[in-house]
N, C-alpha and C positions, 0 to 999 in steps of 0.2 A: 857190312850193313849193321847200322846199329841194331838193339833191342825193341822192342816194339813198346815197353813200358816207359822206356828212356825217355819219350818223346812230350808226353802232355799226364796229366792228373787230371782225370773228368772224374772220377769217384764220389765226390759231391756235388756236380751235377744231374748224377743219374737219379731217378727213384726207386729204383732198385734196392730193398734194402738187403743187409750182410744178411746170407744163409745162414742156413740152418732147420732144425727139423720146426722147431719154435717160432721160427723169425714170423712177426704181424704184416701180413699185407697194407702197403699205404691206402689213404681211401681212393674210390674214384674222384679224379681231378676234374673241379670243373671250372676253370680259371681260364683265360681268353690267353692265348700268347701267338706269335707267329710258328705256324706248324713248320719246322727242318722238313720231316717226311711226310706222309701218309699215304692209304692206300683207300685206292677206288673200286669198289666190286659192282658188276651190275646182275640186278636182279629183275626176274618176271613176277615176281610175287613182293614188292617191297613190306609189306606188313608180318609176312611168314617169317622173311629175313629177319626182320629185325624182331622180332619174340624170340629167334632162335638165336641172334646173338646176344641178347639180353637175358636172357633166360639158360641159355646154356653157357657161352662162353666169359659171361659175367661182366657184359659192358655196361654202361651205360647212356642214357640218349642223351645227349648235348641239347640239339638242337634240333626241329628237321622244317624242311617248306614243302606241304602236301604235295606230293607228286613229281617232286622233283628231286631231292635229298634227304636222306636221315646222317647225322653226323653220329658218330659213335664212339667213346674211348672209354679205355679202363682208369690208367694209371697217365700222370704228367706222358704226353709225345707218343701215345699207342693210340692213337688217330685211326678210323677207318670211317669214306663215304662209302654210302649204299645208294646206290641212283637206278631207275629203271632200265630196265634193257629190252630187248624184242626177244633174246633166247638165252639161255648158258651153255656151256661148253658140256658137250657130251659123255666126253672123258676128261678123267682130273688132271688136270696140267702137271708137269712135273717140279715148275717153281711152287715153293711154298711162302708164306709169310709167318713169323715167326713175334709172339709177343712173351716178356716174362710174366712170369707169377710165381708162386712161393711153395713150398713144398708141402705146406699145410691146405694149400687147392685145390693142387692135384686129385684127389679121390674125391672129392663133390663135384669139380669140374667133367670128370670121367661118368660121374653120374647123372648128371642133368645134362649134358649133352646126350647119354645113351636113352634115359628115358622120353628126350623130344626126337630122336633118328637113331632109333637102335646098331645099324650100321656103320652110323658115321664113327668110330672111336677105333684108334690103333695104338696099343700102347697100355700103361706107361712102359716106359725104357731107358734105362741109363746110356748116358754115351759118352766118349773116350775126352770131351770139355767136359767131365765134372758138372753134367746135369741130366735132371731127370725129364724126358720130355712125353708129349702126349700127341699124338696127330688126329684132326678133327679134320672129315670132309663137312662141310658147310651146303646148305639148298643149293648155294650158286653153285658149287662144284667148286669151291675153292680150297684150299690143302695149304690147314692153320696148325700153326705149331706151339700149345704152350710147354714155354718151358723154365723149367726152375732149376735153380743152383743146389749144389749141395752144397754141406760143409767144408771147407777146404782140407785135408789132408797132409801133410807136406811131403811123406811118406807112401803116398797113393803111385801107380801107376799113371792116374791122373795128371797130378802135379810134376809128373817126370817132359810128360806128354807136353805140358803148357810151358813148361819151363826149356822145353828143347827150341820152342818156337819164341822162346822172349821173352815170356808171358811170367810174371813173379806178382805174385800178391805185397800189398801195401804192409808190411808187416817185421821183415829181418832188418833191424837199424844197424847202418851199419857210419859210425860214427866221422865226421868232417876229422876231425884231429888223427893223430896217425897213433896216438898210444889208445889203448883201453878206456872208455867211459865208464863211470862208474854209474849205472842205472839204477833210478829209482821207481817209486811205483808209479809215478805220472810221468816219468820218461818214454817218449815214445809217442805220443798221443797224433795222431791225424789232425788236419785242419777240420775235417768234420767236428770229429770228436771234441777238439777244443770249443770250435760255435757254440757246440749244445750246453758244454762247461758252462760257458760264461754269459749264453744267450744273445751272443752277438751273430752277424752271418759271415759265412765262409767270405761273401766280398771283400764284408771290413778288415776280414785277417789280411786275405792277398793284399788289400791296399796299404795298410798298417807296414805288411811287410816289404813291400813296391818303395816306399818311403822313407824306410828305416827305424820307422819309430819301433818295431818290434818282428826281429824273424826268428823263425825256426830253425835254431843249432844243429838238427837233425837230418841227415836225408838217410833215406833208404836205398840199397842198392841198385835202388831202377831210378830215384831220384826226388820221390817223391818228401814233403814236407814233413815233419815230426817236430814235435813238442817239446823242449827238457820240464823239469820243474821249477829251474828257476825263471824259463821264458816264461811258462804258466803264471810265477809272481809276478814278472814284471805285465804280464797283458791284465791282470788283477785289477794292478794300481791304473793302467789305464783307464780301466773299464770305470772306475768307481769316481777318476778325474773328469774325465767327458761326461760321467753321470750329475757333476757340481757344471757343466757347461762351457770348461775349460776348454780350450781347442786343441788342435792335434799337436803345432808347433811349441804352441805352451807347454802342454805337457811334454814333451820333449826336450823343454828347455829343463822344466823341475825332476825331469829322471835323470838326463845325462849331468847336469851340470850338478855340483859336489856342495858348492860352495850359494846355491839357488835359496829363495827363500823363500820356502814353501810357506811355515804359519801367511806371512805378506801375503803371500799370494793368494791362498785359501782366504784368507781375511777383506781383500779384493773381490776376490768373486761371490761370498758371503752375500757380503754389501749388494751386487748386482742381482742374484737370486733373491734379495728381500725386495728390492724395486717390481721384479720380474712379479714375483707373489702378488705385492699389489696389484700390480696391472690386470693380475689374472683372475685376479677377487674383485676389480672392478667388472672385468668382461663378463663374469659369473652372474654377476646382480646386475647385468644388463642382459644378459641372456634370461636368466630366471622375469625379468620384466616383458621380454619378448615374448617368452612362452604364453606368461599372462595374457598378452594382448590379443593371443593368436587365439586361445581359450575364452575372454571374456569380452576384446574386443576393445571396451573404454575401462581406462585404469583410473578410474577417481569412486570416490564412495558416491551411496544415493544421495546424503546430503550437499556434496560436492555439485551433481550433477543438479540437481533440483536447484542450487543457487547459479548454476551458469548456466543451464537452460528455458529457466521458468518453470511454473507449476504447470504447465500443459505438458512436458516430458515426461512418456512413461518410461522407469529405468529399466523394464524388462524389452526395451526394443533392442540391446545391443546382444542381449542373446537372440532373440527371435531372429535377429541379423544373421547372428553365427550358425544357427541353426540352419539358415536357406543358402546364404552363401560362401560359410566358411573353405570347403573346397575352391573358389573361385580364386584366381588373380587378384582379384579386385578387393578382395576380402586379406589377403597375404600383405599386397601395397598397404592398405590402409591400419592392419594392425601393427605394421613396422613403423610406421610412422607415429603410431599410439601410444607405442613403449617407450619413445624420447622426449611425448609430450609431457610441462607441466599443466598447472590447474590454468595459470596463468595465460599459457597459449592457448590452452582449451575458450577459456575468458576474448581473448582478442577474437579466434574462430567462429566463437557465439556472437562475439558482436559485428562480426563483418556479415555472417547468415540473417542477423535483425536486419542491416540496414539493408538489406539486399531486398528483404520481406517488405521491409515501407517501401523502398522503392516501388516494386510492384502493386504493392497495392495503391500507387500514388497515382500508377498509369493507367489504372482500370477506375478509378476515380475522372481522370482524363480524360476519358474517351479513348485513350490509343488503340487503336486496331492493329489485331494480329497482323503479321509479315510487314507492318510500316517499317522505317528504317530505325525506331525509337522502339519499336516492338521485338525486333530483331536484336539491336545493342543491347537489350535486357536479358533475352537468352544467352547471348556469349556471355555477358557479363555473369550468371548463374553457371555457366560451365566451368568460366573459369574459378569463380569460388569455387566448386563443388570439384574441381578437380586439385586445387592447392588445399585443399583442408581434406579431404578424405581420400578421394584416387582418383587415375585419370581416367575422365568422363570422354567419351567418344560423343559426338553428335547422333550416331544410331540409338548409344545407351540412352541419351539423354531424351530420345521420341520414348521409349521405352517408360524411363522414369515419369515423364508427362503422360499415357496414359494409367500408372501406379498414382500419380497425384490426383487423376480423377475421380477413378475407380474404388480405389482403397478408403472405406470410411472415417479410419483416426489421418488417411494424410487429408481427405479431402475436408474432413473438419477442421483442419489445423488452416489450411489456405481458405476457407470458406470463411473461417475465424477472424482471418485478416480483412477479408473483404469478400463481401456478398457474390459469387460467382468467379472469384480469382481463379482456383484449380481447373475452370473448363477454360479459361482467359488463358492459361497458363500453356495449358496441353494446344490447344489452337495456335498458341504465336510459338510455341517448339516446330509444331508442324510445318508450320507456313516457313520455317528457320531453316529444315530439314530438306524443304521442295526447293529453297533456295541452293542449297547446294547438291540439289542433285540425289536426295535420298527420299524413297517413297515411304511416307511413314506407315500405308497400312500394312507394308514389309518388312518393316524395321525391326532387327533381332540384335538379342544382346552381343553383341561385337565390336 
């Protein structure tokens, strides 16, 4: 049977960091992923529980839905629900569940759990894996184990112990070539350890080296990956290739090949990074104009507006706007739409809303009575303005906006302005537009 190390390198997977009296616990994780394990306790008291796991054994809450779960973890994959139950177990089970933590925990762990259940604490104790562990009975009666590594030894009884069953740490390189390597001081290095070098993730290495653009000269007795210094120069030049936007094959082409022409090539991709720049200092000063929009709403000065709106425009409505419904949809639609306006467009907008205004006022001159069929083509016709120039107007908003055009004294002077009783003429043929399909306007909510 093989060795048990032979087999897989999780070592950078784990969160576990390397022992020691020193080593910093990771923080609690609190990132969404699919849970491999976790455990389920049930509790009579779920509030008690969880202060006591949180408070003693130094979880923390995820997540919980009253009365039915609290979700709890420390560290990445140390998962535990707490759900209701009708009793707990009388006596402590003999199964335990087991989470790490670091050696610098240990004696505050020991202590806020004894001062929430003075009872509950067995321990600490070394054991024959090279850690120190702690055992905690829990309310629910559950039998939890933290436990921390020590520093490894190689020399220990310990490491004799681990080493009889497989078990070898990432650490004796024991060189591919059959003569002596000559090590240097970054000889050796873990896939970890190189990530953190270079700031790339352990993925990119595996895939880097899955491909060939760059492996690890090194393995160690059980198998695992290691580092020279010259792979470290060549993952350098990588790193700083793909940083100009070079691809993976490319750079592959300019490391292996002797006779490759790098200045060219660099001077190729130059040229594309200053295109790139542009594009990204145009997106910039359309993002900084969006921002504006979202902020002020209409991007033109008061003189701008005063000449495209007339002397009846006050320029403080587009805040009073932002102010009432900058939270809204409706307010988000319409200032994206405001950052790609020119004055120009603004100009055609204003003059399609004029002639929209004489219209109206042409048909309260008329005589036309609300819900006629000429009464009705006026409404649609104001919707559909009102929704290609500033956002989309629903027929509920649009009862809504007619009683605002009655009520409201600068809009009902504005349409009173057009014509002697237009704003009630107006809110009346919405109405009557509204019963037409079916919407009761003295229900009608912004929707």
């Amino acid at each position: 049977m093989g060795r048990m190390s032979d087999y897989y390198d999780a070592f950078e997977m784990s969160p576990v960091p390397n022992a020691g009296p020193d080593t910093v616990p990771p923080e609690p994780f609190r990132g969404i992923y699919a849970m491999p394990a976790f455990v389920t306790i049930p509790t009579t008291d779920l509030a008690a529980s969880t202060d006591f796991w949180i408070r003693g054994l130094g979880f923390i809450e995820l997540f919980s839905i009253p009365g039915g779960v609290v979700h709890l973890r420390r560290w990445a994959f140390q998962d535990v629900l707490l759900v209701p139950g009708q009793s707990v177990p009388e006596q402590t089970p003999a199964m335990s569940v087991s989470f790490s933590c670091v050696l610098s925990q240990v004696g505050s762990l020991v202590e806020a759990c004894r001062a929430l259940r003075p009872d509950s604490v067995d321990g600490p104790r070394d054991t024959p894996w090279n850690t120190r562990d702690v055992e905690v009975i829990t309310p629910e009666n559950a039998r939890i184990i933290l436990t921390a590594a020590k520093r490894f030894d190689p020399d220990s009884e310990e490491a004799r112990s681990l080493a009889a069953v497989g078990i070898t740490p990432p650490g004796a390189v024991a060189a591919t070539m059959g003569s002596m390597h000559d090590v240097t001081a970054t000889d050796g290095l873990t896939v970890g350890q190189v990530a953190t070098r270079l700031g790339v993730t352990v993925r990119a290495l595996h895939h880097w080296d899955d491909m060939a653009l760059a492996r690890p000269s090194l393995r160690t007795t059980a198998g695992y990956r290691l580092y020279t210094a010259g792979d470290l120069e060549r993952l350098h030049r990588i790193v700083v290739y793909r940083e100009t936007g070079l691809g993976l094959d490319r750079i592959r082409a300019i490391l292996d090949d002797s006779t490759a022409d790098v200045p060219g090539a660099l001077r190729a991709q130059r040229t594309q990074v200053a295109e790139r720049i542009d594009r990204l200092q145009q997106l910039n000063a359309g993002l900084d104009r969006m921002i504006d929009a979202h902020e002020r709403g209409l991007l033109l000065t008061v003189e701008q507006q005063a000449a495209l709106f007339g002397p009846q425009w006050n320029p403080d409505w587009p805040a009073q706007a932002r102010q009432l419904y900058g939270d809204t949809p409706q307010w988000q639609q319409y200032a994206e739409r405001s950052a790609s306006r020119s004055p120009e467009e603004w100009r055609a907008i204003a003059d399609t809303v004029a002639d929209l205004d004489r219209a109206l006022g042409d048909a309260v001159d008329a005589g036309v009575v609300p819900g006629s069929p000429e009464a009705n083509q006026l409404v649609e016709r104001h919707r559909e303005v009102f929704t290609s120039s500033f956002f989309t107007l629903t027929r509920q908003m649009q009862v809504c906006l007619g009683r605002k055009y009655e009520t409201d004294p600068e809009f009902a002077a504005h349409y009173d302005g057009i014509r002697a009783g237009l704003a009630t003429w107006f809110r009346q043929s919405v109405d009557a537009s509204a019963r037409a399909h079916s919407i009761d306007p003295d229900t009608a909510t912004w929707q």
